[in-house]
TIZABA-495617 format. One record per residue (C-alpha): x, z, y; residue number from 1. Coordinates in pm, whole numbers. Example, Ala and Ser with C-alpha at 12.3 -4.5 7.8 and 13.67 -1.06 7.14 Angstrom:
       x       z       y  nutor
    1230     780    -450      1
    1367     714    -106      2
***
This chain:
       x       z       y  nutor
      45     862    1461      1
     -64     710    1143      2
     172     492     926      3
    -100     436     659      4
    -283     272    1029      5
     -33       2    1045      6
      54    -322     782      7
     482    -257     753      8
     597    -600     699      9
     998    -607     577     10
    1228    -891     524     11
    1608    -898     431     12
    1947   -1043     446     13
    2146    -918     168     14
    2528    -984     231     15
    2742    -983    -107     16
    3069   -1049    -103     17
    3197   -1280    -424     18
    3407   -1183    -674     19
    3673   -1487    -558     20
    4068   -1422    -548     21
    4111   -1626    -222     22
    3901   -1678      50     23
    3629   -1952      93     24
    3845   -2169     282     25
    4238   -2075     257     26
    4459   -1931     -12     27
    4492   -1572     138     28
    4393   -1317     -97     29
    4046   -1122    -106     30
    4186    -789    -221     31
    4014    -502     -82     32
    4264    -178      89     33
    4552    -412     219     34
    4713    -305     523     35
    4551    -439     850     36
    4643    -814     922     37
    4807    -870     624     38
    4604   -1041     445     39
    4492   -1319     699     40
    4628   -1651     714     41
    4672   -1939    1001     42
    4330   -2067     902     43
    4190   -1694     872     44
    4291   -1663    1224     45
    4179   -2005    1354     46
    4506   -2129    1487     47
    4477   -2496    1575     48
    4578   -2771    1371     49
    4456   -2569    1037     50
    4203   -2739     849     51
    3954   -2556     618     52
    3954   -2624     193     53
    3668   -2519      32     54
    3718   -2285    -255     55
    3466   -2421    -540     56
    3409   -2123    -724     57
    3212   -1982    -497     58
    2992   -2328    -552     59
    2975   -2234    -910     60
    2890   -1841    -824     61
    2619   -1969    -519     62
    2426   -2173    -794     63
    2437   -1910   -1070     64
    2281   -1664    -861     65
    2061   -1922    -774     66
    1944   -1980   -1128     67
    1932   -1669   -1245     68
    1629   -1612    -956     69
    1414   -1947   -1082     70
    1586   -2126    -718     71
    1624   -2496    -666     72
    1969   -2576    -604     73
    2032   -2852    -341     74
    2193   -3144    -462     75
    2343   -3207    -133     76
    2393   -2881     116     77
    2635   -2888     408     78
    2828   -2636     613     79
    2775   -2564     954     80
    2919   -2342    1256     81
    2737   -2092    1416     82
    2869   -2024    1736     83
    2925   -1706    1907     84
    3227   -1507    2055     85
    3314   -1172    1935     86
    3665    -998    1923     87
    3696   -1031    1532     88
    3586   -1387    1555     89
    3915   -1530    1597     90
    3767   -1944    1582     91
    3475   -1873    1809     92
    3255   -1968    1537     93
    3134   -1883    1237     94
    3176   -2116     953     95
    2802   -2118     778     96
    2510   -2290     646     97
    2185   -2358     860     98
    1960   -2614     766     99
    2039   -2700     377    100
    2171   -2436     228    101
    2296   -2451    -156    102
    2022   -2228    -288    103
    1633   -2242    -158    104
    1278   -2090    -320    105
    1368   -1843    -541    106
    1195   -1517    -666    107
    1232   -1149    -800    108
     971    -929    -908    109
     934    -576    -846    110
     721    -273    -917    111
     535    -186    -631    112
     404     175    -542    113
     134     171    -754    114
     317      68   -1090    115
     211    -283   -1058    116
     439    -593   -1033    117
     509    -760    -711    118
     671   -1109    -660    119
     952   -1112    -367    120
     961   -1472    -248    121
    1363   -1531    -158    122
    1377   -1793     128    123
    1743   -1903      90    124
    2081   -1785     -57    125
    2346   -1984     178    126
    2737   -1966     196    127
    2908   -1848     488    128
    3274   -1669     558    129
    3284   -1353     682    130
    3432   -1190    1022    131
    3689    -955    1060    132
    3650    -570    1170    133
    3659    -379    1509    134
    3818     -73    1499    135
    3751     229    1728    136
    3890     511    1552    137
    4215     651    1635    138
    4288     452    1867    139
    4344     662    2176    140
    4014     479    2368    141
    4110     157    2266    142
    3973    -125    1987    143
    4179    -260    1721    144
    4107    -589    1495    145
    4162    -600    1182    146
    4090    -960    1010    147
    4162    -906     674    148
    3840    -987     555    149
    3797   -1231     801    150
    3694   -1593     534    151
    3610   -1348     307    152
    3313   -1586      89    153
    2949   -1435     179    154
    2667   -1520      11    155
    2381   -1458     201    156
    2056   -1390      35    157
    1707   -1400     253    158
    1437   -1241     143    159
    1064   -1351     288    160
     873   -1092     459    161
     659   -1019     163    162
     820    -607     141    163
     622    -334     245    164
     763     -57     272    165
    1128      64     282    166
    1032     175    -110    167
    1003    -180    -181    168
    1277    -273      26    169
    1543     -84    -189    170
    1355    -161    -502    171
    1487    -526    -411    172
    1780    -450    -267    173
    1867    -294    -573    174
    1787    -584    -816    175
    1953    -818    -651    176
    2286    -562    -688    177
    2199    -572   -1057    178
    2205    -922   -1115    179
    2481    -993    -867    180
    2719    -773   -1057    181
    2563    -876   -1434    182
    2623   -1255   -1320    183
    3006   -1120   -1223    184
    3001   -1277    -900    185
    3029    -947    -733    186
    3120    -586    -787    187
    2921    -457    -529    188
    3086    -223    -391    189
    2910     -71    -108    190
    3173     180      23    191
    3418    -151      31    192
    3133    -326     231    193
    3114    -570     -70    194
    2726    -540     -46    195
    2538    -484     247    196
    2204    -557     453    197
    2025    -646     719    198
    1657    -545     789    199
    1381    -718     961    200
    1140    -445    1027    201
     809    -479    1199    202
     426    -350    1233    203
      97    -497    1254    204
    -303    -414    1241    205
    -412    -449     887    206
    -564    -782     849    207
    -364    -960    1107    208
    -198   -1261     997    209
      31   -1285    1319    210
     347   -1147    1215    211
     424    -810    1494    212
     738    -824    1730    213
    1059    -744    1470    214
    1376    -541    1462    215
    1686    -624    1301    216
    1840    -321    1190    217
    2215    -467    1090    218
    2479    -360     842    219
    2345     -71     617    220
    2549       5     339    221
    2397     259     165    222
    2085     265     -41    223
    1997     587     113    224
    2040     484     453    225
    1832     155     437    226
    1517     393     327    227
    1581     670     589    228
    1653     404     852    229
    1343     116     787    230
    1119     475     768    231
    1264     548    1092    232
    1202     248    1252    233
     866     158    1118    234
     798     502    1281    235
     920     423    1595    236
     776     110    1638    237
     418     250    1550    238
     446     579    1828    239
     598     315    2074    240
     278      80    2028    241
      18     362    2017    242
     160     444    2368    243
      77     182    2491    244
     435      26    2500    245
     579    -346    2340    246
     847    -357    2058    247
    1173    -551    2172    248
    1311    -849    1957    249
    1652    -671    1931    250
    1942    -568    1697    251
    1923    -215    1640    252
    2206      32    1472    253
    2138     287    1256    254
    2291     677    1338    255
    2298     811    1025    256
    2456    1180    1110    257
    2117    1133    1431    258
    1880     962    1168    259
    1760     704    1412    260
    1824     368    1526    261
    1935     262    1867    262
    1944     -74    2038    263
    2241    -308    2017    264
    2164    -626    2167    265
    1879    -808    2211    266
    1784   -1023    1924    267
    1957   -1415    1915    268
    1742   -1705    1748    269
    1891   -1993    1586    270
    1934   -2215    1911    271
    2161   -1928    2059    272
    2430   -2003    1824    273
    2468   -2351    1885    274
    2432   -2463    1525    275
    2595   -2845    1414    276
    2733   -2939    1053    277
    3108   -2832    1068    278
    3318   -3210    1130    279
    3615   -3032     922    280
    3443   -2967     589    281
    3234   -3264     415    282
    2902   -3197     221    283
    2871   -3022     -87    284
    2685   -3233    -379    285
    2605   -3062    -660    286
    2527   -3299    -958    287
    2286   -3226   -1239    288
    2543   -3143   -1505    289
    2719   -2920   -1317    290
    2404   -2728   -1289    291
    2347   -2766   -1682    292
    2686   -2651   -1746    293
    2609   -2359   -1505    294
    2285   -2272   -1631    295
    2480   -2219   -1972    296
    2690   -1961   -1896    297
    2414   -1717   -1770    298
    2435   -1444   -1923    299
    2073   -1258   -2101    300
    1946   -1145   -1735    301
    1862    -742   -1628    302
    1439    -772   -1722    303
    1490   -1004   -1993    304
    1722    -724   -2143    305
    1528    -444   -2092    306
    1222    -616   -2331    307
    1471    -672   -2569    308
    1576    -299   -2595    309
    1211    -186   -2603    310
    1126    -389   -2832    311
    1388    -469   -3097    312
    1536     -59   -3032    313
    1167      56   -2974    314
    1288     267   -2667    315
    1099     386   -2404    316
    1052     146   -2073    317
    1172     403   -1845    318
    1512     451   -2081    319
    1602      83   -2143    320
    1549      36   -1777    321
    1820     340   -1687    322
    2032     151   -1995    323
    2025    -189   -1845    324
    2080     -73   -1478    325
    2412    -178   -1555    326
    2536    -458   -1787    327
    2856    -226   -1882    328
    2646      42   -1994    329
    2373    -168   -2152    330
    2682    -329   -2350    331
    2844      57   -2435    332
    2518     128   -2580    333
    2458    -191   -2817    334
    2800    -100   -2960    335
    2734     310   -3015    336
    2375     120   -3158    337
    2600    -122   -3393    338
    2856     170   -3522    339
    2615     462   -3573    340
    2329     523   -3816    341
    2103     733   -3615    342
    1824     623   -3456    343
    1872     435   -3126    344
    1610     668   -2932    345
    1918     937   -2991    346
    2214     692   -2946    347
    2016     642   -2567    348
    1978     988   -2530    349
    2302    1047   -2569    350
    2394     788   -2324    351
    2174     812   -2034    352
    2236    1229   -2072    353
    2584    1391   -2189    354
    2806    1091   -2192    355
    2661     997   -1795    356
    2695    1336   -1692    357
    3051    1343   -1771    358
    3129    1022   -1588    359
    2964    1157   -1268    360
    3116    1495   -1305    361
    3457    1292   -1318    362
    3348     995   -1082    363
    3405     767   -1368    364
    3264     434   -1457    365
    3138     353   -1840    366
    3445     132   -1843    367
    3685     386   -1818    368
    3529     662   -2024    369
    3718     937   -2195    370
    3466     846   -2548    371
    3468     523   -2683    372
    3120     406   -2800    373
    3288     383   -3166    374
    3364     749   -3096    375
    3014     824   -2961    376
    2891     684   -3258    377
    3083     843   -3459    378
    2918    1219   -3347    379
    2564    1029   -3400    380
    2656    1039   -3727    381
    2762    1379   -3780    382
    2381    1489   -3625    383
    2263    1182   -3823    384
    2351    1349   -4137    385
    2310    1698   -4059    386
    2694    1757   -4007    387
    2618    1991   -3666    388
    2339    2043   -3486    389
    2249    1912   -3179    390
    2384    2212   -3001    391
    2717    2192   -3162    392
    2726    1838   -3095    393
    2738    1908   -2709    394
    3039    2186   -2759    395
    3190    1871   -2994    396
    3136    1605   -2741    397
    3332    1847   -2461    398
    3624    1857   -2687    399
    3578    1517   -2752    400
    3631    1419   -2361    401
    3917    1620   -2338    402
    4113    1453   -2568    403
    4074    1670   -2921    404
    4015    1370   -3170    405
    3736    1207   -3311    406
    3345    1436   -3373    407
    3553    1469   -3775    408
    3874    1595   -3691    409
    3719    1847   -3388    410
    3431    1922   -3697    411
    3699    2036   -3885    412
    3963    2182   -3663    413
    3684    2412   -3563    414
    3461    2506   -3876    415
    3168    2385   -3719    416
    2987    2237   -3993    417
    2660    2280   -4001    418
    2476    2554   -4273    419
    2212    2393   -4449    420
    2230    2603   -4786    421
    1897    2724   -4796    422
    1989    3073   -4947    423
    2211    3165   -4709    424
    2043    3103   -4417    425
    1708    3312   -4580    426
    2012    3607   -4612    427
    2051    3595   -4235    428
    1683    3545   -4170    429
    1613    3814   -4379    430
    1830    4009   -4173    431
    1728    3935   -3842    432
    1348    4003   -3966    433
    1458    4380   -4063    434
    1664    4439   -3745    435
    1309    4389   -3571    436
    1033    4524   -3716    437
     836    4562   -3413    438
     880    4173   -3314    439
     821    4084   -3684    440
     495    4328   -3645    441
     371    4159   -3305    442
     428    3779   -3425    443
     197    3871   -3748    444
     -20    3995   -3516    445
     -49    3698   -3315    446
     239    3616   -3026    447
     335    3301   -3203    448
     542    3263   -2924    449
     816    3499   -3060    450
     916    3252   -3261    451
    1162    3130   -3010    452
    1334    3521   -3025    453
    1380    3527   -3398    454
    1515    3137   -3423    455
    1779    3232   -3135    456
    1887    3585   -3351    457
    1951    3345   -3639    458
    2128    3136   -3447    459
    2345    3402   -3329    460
    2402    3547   -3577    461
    2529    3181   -3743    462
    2729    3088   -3435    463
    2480    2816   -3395    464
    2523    2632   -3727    465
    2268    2667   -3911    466
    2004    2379   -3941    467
    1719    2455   -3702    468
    1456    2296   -3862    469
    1574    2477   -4181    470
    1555    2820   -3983    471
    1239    2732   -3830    472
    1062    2664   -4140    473
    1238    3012   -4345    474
    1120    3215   -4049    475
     788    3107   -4027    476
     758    3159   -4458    477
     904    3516   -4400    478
     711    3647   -4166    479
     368    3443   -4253    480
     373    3694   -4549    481
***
């Protein structure tokens, strides 16, 4: 079997739950963790009688997203219900939209395998209410329902099938998490289910324009999975052709603990569902100053960011794109930038290295960090001006996290400014130099590398404060003569 044989062709349906209080169409609250059934109302539950109201943020939240990917927002979209029975589908129907959707012909771009930019076509974003959850575990062989999150407000976001590989796929999947959660209309939270996919996977000859016979691989929430299970089943698909076999149109699961996929169902198309507008809700219409007053609230946008910190902070591309990953930490590291005098290659440093290894050692967001970015700055500073060294600023920045005070008080406390006198530091060089002859003997002779030896027995010997590129420089003096 050879993948490189076969054309991959991916598309996908991104699920993100918005950021609303209340559900699309009742008052019951959205929180996430509530105890089963408590958070589900008589509409939630479909009881008759109950008539749906539609929650207009998530209008205003559909058509920023839809902006903020070059989309055309409909001026007039309508909901409609997809019908289909399932245990945690308490109406019998799903409460969607089919064939105008709020948000049509948008577009992301990508890097593609070989470092070169790719344009994602996105079909549709559409609103739709989510289900509630089966439960199998702990049950004692039977299913529970738990419909909490059950009108939970979807947005639905459908990518062509212009990925091609499951590289690509996440590369998307993971821009479109970006600007959800820079926009604020999700926090997409993956282990909550607040972001999750489906995957349309199939194979064809290169060449052939005819799409191949797909898979739907449904509800992967975890970047890691989607990879390992579109690899998977682009695999599959390939051996089961090359045997002579036919892929199946079908919904396929994906055993993570197995690493494979497995059928579910066989694969519905539109008709199946029964599609008409919903007679309970009227049509949305969107007018043009609502859009205007929309478009003014979007925020500076993920790529458009990351130019601005290579250019105007000169920082390398792959640094400001780490930095702007995440709106919270591109905004943490504009205000260490604004308070600190160094330069902003070491302010990012900083960032993307100490400060986000302590959040991930504590499972900490930037939000909630032990060091302000004032405070950040502030030990900048201290390296800025020669203060400490960079090595002391790491043993600084550890007392720092646990509460000590600010880089001057801990500078203090501690008697960890740095030497710079030049005189005494040539006293301990001078020292080091007659405590080993034979190194001294073998650098003048050549090893050039020993260098390292004698800078890290001045260090030593200093506790680490004096000025490296002060020692350096001494050293080299010395034992050049």
């Amino acid at each position: 079997m050879s993948v490189s044989a076969w054309e991959v062709v991916i598309g996908l349906e991104i699920h993100t739950q918005l950021a609303t209080k209340s559900k699309i169409f009742s008052g019951a609250s959205t929180a996430y963790g509530a105890e089963a059934n408590t958070q589900a109302c008589l509409v939630d539950l479909g009881y008759p009688g109950v008539l749906p109201v539609l929650n207009v943020e998530v209008i205003r939240m559909a058509t920023l997203f839809g902006l903020a990917v070059n989309a055309t927002i409909a001026p007039r979209s309508v909901f409609a219900r997809k019908n289909y029975f399932y245990p945690d589908l308490p109406k019998g129907y799903q409460i969607s939209q089919y064939e105008l959707p709020i948000v049509e012909h948008g577009e992301l771009f990508i890097t593609d395998a070989e470092g070169k930019e790719k344009r994602i076509r996105i079909t549709r974003a559409h609103l739709e209410e989510d289900a509630g959850k089966s439960i199998h575990e702990g049950l004692d062989g039977s299913s529970g329902i738990d419909l909490n999150r059950a009108g939970t407000p979807l947005l639905e976001i459908v990518s062509e099938p212009d990925l091609s590989s499951a590289k690509e796929a996440i590369a998307f999947m993971k821009k479109i998490h970006t600007i959800v959660r820079y926009l604020g209309i999700s926090d997409g939270n993956m282990q909550e289910g607040s972001f999750r996919c489906d995957a349309n996977v199939s194979v064809r000859p290169p060449g052939q324009e005819e799409l191949g016979t797909r898979a739907e691989l449904k509800n992967l929430n975890s970047f890691r999975f989607i990879e390992k299970a579109i690899n998977f089943e682009v695999e599959r698909q390939i051996e089961l052709i090359e045997d002579g076999g036919k892929v199946a149109q079908e919904t396929r699961l994906y055993d993570s603990d197995k690493n494979e996929t497995r059928a579910m169902r066989s694969k519905e198309e539109a008709n199946d569902y029964r599609y008409f507008p919903d007679p309970d809700l009227l049509p949305i219409e969107i007018s043009a100053e609502f859009i205007a007053a929309t478009r003014a609230t979007l925020p500076e946008l993920p790529d458009a960011k990351q130019q601005r910190f290579e250019t105007d902070y000169e920082l390398k591309s792959a640094d400001a794109g780490i930095l702007t990953a995440s709106r919270a930490t591109a905004d943490y590291f504009e205000a260490v930038v604004a308070a600190s005098d160094a330069k902003t290659q070491l302010a990012a440093n900083w960032v993307i290295g100490e400060l986000s290894a302590a959040l991930n050692r504590d499972g900490l967001e930037i939000d909630n960090s032990k060091v302000a970015a004032d405070a950040l700055a502030g030990l900048l500073n201290r390296i800025h001006d020669n203060t400490i060294s960079g090595k002391i600023a790491k043993q600084v920045f550890e007392a720092m996290w646990a509460g000590e005070g600010s880089a001057d008080e801990i500078i203090a406390a501690q008697g960890l400014r740095q030497i710079t006198d030049s005189a005494a530091i040539e006293a301990v060089v001078d020292k080091v130099i007659d405590a080993n002859p034979g190194q001294a003997a073998e650098y003048r002779a050549g090893k050039d590398k020993l260098i390292g030896f004698f800078v890290g027995q001045v260090m030593k010997e200093t506790q680490g404060q004096a000025n490296p590129g002060q020692v350096n420089q001494i050293l080299k003096d010395k034992l050049s003569k």
